[in-house]
C-alpha positions in Angstrom: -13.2 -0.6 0.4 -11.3 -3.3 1.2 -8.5 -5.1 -0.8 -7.3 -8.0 0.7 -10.6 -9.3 1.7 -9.0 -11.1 5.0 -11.2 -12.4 7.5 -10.4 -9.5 9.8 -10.8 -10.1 14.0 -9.7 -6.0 14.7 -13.1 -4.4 15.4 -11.8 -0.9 14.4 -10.8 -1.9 10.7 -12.6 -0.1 8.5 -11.4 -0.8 5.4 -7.8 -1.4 3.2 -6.1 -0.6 0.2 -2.9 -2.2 -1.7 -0.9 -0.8 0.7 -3.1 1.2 3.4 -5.0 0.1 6.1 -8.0 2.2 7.4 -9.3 2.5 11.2 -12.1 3.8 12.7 -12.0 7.3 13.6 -9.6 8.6 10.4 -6.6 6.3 11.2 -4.1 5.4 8.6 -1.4 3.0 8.4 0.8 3.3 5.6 3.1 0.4 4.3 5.9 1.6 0.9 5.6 -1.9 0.2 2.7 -3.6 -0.3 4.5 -7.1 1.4 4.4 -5.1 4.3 0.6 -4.4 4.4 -0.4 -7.5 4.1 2.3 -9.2 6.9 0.6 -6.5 9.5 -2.4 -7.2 8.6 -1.7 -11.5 9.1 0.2 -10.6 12.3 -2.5 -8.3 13.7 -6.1 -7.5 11.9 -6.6 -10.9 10.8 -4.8 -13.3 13.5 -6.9 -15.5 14.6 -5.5 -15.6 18.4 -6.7 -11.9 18.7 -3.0 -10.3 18.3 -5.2 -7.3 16.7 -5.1 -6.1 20.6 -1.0 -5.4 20.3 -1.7 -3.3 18.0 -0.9 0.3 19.2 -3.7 1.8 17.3 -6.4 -1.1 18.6 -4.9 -0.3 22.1 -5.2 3.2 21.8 -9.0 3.0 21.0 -10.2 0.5 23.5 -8.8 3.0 26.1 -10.5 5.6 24.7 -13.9 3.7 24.8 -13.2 2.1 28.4 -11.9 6.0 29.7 -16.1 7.5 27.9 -17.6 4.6 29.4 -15.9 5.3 32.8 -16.6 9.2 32.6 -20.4 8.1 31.6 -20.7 5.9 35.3 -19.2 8.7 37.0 -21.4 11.2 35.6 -24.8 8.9 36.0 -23.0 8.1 39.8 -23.2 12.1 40.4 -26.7 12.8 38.8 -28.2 9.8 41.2 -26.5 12.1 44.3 -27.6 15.0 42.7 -31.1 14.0 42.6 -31.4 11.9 46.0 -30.2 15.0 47.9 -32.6 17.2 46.3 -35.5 15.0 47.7 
């Protein structure tokens, strides 16, 4: 579903409505005017200079993916150990 039909640069968009704007992972932002929807999504979804990464909700999810891939090394980091002291 998507609306506005902007050439979104957010990776996490996942769709829009008249006045809502949809993110991976159940997120919502709600706008009571539909002017308001559409100036966040110029200033941040669809900017082209990338300004989807002040978003709070962007920023919020690229932690999140950079703190699983961080706790993935770590646990493939202990499993090496693991198996080199066994042998």
């Amino acid at each position: 579903m998507d609306y506005w039909h902007m050439s979104y640069q957010c990776p996490y968009i996942s769709g829009t409505t008249e006045n809502k704007i949809y993110c991976d992972g159940n997120c919502r932002i709600q706008f009571s005017a539909v002017a308001d929807c559409r100036e966040f999504l110029r200033s941040y979804c669809a900017n082209q200079d990338q300004h989807w990464k002040d978003c709070c909700i962007a920023q919020s999810k690229t932690r999140r993916i950079e703190k699983n891939e961080e706790i993935k090394k770590e646990i493939r980091e202990w499993r090496n150990k693991e198996t080199r002291r066994k042998t």
